[in-house]
GUZA-142017 format. One record per atom (N, C-alpha, C): x, y, z negated. Coordinates in steps of 0.1 Angstrom, whole numbers, plus 5000, padded with zeros to 4 digits. Layout:
! GUZA-142017
XYZ...
***
This chain:
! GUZA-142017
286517601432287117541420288717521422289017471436290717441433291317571438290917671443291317831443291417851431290317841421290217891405291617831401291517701400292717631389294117631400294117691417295417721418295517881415294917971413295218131405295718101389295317981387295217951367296517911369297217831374298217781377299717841377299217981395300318001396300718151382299318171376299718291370300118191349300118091353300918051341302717981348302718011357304417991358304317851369303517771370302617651379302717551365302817581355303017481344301917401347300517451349298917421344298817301359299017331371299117241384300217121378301417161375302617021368301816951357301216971351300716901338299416841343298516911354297416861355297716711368298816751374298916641386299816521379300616541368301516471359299816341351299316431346298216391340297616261347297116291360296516201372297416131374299216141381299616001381299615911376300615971362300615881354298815781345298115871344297015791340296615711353296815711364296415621373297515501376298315531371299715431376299815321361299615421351299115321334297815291337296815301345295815211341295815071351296515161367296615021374297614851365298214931358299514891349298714781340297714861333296614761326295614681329295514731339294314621347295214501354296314521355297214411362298014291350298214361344299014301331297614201328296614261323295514141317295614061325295214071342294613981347295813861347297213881346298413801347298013761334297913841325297913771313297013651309295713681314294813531318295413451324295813511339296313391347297313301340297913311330299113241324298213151310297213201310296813101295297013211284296813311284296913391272297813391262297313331249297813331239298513211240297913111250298612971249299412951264300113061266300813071279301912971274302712881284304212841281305512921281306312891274307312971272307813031288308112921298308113041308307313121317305713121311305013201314305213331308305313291294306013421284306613531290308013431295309113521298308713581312307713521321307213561336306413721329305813681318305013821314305813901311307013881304307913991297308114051312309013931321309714011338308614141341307614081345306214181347306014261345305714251330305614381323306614541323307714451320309014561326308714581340308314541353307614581367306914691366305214651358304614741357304814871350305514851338306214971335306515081343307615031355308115101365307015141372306315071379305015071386304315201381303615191367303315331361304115471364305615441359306215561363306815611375307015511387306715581398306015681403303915601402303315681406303315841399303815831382304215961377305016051383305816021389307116071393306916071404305716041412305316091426304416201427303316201415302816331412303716451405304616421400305216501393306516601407306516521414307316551428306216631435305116591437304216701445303816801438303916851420303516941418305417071417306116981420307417061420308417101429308516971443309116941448308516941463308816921472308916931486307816711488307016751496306216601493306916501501307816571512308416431519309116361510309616411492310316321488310116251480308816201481307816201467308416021469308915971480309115801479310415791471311515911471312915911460312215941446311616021445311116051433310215901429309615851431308715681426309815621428311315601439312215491434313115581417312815681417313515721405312715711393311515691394310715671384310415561378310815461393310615321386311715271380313015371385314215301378314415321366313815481361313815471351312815411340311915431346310815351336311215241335311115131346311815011345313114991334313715101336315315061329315115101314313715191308313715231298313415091291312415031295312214911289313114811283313914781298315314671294315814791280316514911282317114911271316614931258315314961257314614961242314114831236314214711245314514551244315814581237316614561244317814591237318414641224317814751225317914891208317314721204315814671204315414611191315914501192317014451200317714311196318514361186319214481190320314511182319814511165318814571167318214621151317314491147317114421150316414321146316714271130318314271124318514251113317814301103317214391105316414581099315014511103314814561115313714561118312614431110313114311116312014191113311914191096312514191088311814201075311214341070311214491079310414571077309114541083309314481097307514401102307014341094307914221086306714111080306014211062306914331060306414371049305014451053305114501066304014581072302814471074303114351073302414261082301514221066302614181059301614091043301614251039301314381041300614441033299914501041299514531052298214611060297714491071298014351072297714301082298514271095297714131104298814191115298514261128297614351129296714401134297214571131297614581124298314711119299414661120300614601119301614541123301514541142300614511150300914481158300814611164299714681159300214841160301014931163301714921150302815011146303714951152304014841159305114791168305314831179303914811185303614881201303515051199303715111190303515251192305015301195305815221184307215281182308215221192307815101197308215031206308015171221306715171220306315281234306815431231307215441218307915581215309215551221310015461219311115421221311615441235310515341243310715311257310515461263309815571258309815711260310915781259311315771250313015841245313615791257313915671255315115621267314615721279313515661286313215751297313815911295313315981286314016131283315116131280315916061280317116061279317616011291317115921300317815941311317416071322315716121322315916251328316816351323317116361308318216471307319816511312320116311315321416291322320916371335319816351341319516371357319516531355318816591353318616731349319516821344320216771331321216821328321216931318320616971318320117141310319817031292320717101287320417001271319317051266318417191265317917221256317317201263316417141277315517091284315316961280316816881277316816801278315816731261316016781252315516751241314116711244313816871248312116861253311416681262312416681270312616551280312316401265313016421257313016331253311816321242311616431231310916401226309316411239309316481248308116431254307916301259308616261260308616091265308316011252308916081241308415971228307515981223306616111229304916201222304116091231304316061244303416041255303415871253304715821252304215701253304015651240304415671229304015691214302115731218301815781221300615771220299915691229300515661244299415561255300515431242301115441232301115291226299615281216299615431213298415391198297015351206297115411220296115381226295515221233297015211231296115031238296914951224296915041210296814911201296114851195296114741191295114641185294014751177294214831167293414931156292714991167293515041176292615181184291315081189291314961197290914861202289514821190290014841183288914771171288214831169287714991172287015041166285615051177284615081168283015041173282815111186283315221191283315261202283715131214284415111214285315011223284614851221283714831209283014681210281814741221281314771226280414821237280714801253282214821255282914831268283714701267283314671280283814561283285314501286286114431279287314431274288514471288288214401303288814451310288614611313287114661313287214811318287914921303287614851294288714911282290214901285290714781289291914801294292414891304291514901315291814991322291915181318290815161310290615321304291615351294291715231286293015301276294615301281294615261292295715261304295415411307294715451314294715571320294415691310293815681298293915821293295515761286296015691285297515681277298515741286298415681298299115761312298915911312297615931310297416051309298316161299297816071284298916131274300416151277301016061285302216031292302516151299301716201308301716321320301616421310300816461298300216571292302116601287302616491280304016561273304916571280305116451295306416481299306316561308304716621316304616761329305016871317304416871301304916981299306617021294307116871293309116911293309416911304308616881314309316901329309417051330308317131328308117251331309317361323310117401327311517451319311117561318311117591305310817711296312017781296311417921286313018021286312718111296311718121307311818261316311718371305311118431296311218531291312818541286313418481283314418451274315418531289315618451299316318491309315918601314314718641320314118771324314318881313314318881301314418971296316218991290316918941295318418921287318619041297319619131285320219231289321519161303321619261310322219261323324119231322325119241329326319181324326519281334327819341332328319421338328119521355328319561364327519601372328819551383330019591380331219541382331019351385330919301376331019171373329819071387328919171380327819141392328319121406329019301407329219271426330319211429331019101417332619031424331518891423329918891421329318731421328818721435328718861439327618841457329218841463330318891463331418881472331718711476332118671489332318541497333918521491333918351491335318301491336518381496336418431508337718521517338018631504337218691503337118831496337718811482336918691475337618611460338918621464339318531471340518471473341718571474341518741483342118801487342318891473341618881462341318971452342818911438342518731443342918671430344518661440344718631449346418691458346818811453346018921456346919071449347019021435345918941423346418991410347518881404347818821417349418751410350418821412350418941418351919031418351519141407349919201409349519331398348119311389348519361380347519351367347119451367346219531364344919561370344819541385344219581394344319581408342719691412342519741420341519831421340319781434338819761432338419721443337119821446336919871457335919911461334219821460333619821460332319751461331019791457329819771459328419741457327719821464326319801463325619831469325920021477325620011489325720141495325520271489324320261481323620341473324520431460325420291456326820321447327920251446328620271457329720191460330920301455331620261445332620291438333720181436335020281431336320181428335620121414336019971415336419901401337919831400337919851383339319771380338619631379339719581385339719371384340919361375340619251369341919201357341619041363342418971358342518821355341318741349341618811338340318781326338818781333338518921342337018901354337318791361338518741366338218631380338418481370338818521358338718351350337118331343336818441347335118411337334418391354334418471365334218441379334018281377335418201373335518051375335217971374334318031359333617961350331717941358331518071364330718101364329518031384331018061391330718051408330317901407331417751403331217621406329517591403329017691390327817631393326517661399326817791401326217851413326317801426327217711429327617671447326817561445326417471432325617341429324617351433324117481428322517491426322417531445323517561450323117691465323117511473323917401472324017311474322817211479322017191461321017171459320217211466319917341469318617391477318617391491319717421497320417391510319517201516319417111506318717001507317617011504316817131497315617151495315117031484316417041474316017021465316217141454314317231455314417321452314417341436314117191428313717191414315117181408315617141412317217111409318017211413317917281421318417411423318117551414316617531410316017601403317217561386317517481383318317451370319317461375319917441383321817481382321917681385320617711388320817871395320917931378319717841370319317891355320317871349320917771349322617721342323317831345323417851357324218021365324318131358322118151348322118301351322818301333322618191326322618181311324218211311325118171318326518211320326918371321325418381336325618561336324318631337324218681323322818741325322418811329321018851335320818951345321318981355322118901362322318861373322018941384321619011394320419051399320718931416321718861422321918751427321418601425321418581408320718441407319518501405318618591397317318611395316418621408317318651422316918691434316318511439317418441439317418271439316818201435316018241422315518161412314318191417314018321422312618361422311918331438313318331448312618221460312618111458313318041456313317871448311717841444311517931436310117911433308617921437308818011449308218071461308017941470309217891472309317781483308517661476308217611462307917531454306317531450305617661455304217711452304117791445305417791433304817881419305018041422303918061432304318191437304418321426303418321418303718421406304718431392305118341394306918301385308018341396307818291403308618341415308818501417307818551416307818691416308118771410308018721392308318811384309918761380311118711391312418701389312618791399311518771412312118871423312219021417311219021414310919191408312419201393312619121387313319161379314419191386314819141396316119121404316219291414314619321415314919441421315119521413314319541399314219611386315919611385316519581385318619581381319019621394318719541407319319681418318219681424317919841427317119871433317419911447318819951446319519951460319519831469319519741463320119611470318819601480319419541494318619521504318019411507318619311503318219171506317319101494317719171485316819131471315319231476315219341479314219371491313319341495314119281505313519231515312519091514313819011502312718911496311318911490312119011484310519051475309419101485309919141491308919251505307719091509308719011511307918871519306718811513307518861500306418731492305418851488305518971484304419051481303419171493304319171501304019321509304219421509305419421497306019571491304919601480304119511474303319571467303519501455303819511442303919441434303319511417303919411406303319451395303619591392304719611391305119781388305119871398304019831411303919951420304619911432304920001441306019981451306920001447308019931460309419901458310220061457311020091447312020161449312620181466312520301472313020311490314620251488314720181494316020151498317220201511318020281509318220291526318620161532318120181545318520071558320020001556320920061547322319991550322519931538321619931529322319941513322419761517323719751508324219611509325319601499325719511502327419511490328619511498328119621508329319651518330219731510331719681514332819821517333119921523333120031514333720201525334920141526335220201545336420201550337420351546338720301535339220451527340220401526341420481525342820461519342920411509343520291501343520251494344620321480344320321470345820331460346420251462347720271452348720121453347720001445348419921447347519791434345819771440345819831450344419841452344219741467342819631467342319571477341719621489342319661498342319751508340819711515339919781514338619721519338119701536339619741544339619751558339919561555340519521547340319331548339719261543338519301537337319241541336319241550335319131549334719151559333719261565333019331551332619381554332719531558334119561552334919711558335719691575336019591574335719601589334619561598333719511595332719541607332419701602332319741592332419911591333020011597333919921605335520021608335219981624334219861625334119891640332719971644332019991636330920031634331420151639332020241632332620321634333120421647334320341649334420311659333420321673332720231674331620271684331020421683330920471675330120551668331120691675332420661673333220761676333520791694333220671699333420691711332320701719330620721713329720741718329720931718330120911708330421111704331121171712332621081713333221151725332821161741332321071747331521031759330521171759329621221748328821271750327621291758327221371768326221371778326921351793328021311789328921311805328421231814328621181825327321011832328120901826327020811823327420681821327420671801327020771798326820781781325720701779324420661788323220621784323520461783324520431795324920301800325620251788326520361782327720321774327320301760325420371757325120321745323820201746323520151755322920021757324419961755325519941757326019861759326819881748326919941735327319951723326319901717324719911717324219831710324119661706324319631724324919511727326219441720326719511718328219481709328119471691327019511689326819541677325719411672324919361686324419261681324919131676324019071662324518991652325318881656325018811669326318711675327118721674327718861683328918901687329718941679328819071668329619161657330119001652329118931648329818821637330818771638330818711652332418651659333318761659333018891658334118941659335218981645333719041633334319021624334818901613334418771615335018661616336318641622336518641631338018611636338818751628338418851627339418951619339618901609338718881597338718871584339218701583338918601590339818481590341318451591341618601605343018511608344018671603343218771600343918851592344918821583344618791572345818721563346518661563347018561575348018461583348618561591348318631598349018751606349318821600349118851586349718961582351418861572351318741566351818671561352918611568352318571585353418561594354018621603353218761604353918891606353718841622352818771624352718791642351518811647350618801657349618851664348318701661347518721659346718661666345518681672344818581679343918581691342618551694341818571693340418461696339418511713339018441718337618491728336718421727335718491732334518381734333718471744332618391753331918421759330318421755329918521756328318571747327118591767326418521767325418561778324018551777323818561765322518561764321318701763322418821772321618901774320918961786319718971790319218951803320018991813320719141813321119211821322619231823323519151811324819151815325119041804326219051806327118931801328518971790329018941784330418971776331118871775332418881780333918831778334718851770334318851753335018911743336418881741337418921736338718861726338919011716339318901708339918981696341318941693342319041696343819071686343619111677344919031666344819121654346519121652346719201648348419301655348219291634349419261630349819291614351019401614350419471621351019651622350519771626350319881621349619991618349220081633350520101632350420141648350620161661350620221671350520191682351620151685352920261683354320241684354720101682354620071672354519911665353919821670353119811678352119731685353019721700353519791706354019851721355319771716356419791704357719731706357219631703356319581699356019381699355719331712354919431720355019381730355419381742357019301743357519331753357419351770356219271775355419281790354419361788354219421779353019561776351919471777351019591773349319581771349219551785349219611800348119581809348619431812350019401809350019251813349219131800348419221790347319161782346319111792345819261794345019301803344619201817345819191820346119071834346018931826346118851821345818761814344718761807344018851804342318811799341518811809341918871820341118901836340418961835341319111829340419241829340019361838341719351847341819451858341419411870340219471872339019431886340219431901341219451901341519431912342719291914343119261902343919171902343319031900341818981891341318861896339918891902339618811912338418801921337918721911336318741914335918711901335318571911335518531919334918371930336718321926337318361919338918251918338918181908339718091906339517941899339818001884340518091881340718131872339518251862338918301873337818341868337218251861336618161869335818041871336017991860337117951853337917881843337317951833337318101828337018161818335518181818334918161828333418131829332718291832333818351834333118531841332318511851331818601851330418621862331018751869330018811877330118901888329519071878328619021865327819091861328719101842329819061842330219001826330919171823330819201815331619331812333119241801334019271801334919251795335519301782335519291767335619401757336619331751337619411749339319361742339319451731338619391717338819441707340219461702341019531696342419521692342519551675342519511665342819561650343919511645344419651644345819641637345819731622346619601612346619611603347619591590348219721583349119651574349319611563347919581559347319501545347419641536347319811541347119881534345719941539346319991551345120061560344920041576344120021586343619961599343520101605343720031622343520101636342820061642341520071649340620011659340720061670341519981677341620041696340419931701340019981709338919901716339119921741339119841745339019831761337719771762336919851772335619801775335619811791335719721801335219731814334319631817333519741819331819681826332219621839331519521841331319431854332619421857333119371848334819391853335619321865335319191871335219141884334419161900333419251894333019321901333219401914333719411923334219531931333719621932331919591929331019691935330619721919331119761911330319791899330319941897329919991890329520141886330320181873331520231877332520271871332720421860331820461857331420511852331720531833331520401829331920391819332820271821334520321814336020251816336120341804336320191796337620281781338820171780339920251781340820131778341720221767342020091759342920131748344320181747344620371760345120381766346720401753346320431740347220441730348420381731347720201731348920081733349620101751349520181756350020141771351620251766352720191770353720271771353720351783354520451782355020541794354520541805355420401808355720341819354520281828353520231817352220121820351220271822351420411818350320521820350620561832351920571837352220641849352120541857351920381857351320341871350320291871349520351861347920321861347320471866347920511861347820701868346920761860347320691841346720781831348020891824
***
């Protein structure tokens, strides 16, 4: 049975699980509500309670109120939300419930001038029994609205928000007709005994309560979003590009109007034009996307789920938020709503890898329309490394054309090595370089300190040490030179490259790798040493690379030695004896 109604569930969007767990809190939290309220109500003398028993009932009542919508708002958190938060969700339920009360007190102080001679006409023409009725209905419509009106402040989404409201005025508008005096009077209810009637017309009213507000909880509109035609393809790939890359895009278009950028998926990565006009609708569009990435980051996945939907209604067809929206919901249970955003998301790129890959997780590659579209292994929203035109965002400064350019690179000097000795050694130990640690740090420090070196027209530096692989060790640094080429690199440096070289404690004969200075940089006997060098003149890049294995070593197997013999002047080749 609860396999049956979780398949019913996830293949209606999980609406049918939110409405049915909404249902049970709240009718359990309104009937404890009613079984508590009588028995206080006795305890005070009933009808002949003293005035400040009265007002102890009014305090109360506004309690239980809350009390009911806690426990709502604790089911309503386990049918949407992550369960460790279900004790924020009951203090938010009680605040609101609670607070709906005080201010619908309030609304009828205000209106009282109106109101009290519309009761007493209700009262000398139907009774007060129909009067007491129609008070408690509209009164509990009331204290409904307020409630929907403060989840719509919380939520935020207006056209959710209406739903929010009139559901709160359906639900408790009817747990009012249910415990009023008329509902009470009828021959059904002279049979049951007055407290187990309290209790029951507590809990199916709660229940009513769950039936309208699980179904405004539940945010409609997937067809509406799933099926919106898509927004430019262009527009798309400046939404998956990172702050660095924005940033570097909206710098070039304060000197040129158009400006030219390479991008999207591998599959079809072409130039586009950027204008102003793209990066001011961008502006409009990222703040609320970073909300929702915010939001989920705390695994608060329901609220992420509406700032990502805020996102897609800004940019439709998205294939970035539809990707979002559809794990968001994955993580949440609604695995089959989830799905059919993933799949839309792959339906718009089918190249895209990561949109993929997600989908791959949650299905097996097997989904409603068949299997996935083949993706190649690289497709991403990488940059080709290429000459730029004028006006154009040179894709060697981003991040991802240069880790392309070191990619490369590797690539070129495994070719040249060939079958010579030490080629087998030299591509275990390129794969090693390539791993996601190291690449990251390395294309990180480029694409970070890039644009200050090119701006201050001087060098900068980073190292780190990586040892987390069984059999050797790496002593990385990275230069980045804000000049093209070698020539240019050599007159900046007036003590030359190998006195680089001697100061990173590269040249196996000049530090012992047992000296304090080793020691200091944390080299081993086993560390190979790699001195990335990228030079760059914010048009187009040069990748020199030095690699010496076991570089402290004495006894190491020399074999594979690349040094970045380009940057060495004259003078530094003839007493190296290159």
């Amino acid at each position: 049975m609860t396999k049956t109604l979780t398949t019913i569930s996830n293949r209606s969007g999980g609406g049918l699980r939110t409405i049915l767990l909404s249902m049970m809190g709240f009718g359990i939290g309104f009937g404890i509500k009613n079984v508590l309220f009588r028995l206080a109500y006795a305890g005070f003398g009933g009808v002949d309670a003293t005035p400040e028993g009265v007002q102890t009932l009014r305090t109360l009542l506004i309690l239980l109120y809350g009390l009911g919508g806690s426990m709502g708002a604790a089911s309503l958190c386990w049918a949407m939300e992550s369960k460790r938060k279900i004790p924020l969700w009951m203090l938010t339920g009680f605040i609101i419930c609670s607070g709906s009360v005080l201010l619908s007190n309030a609304f009828f102080r205000i209106l009282s001038p109106v109101l009290i001679p519309l009761w007493n006409l209700i009262r000398d023409a139907y009774g007060p029994h129909i009067l007491a009725s129609v008070s408690t209905i509209i009164q509990n419509m009331v204290i409904g609205a307020m409630a929907g009106l403060m989840l719509r402040i919380i939520f935020g989404d207006l056209k959710q928000g209406v739903r929010l409201i009139l559901g709160g005025a359906a639900g408790l508008g009817l747990y009012g007709l249910l415990n009023s005096p008329s509902w009470q009077m009828l021959p059904l209810y002279k049979t049951i005994p007055p407290d187990l009637m309290g209790a029951l017309n507590g809990a199916a009213g709660g229940a009513a309560i769950g039936l309208f507000l699980g179904w405004s909880m539940i945010d409609g509109g997937d067809s509406e979003l799933l099926e919106a035609s898509p927004i430019s393809k262009k527009l798309m790939h400046l939404l998956w590009l990172d702050d660095s890359n924005l940033h570097q895009i909206k710098s070039a278009l304060v000197k040129n109007e158009p400006i030219t950028v390479v991008m999207g998926d591998s599959s079809e990565q072409k130039e586009w034009e950027i204008t102003r006009a793209d990066m001011n609708w961008l502006d409009k569009v990222i703040p609320v996307a970073l909300k929702a990435y915010a939001t989920g980051q705390k695994d608060n996945y329901y609220q992420a789920i509406n700032y990502y939907k805020q996102a897609l209604k800004l940019a439709p067809g998205c294939d970035l938020y539809l990707m979002s929206i559809g794990s968001a919901y994955v993580m949440i249970g609604q695995k089959e709503r989830g799905i059919r955003y993933l799949e839309r998301a792959a339906e718009i790129s089918p190249g895209n890898k990561r949109i993929r890959e997600n989908l791959n997780k949650v299905t097996g590659g097997a989904t409603s329309r068949g299997k996935l579209p083949d993706a190649s292994p690289e497709a991403s929203n990488s940059l080709p490394i290429k000459k730029q035109k004028e006006k154009t965002i040179p894709a060697i400064m981003t991040a991802p054309g240069i880790e392309l350019a070191l990619r490369n690179h590797l690539e070129h000097l495994q070719s040249d090595y060939g079958n010579n000795p030490g080629a087998d050694k030299l591509r275990r130990i390129c794969a090693q370089l390539l791993a996601e640690e190291q690449l990251g740090f390395i294309v990180k420090s480029i694409s970070e300190n890039l644009p200050h070196a090119l701006s201050e027209k001087k060098p900068y530096e980073t190292s780190e040490l990586f040892t987390k692989f069984a059999e050797s060790g790496y002593f990385v640094a990275v230069t980045i030179f804000p000049w093209l080429t070698p020539e240019e690199v050599i007159e900046f440096s007036d003590e030359g490259y190998s006195k680089k070289l001697i100061e990173l404690g590269t040249k196996m004969a000049v530090i012992d790798f047992r000296s304090p200075e080793a020691s200091a940089l944390g080299i081993l006997p086993w560390t190979h040493l790699v001195h990335w060098i990228y030079c760059c003149d914010g048009e187009d890049a040069n990748v020199h690379l030095t690699l010496i294995p076991e570089s402290v070593n004495p006894e190491a197997d020399r074999t594979v030695f690349i040094i970045a013999d380009e940057l060495l002047s004259p003078a530094e080749k003839r007493q190296m004896g290159l």
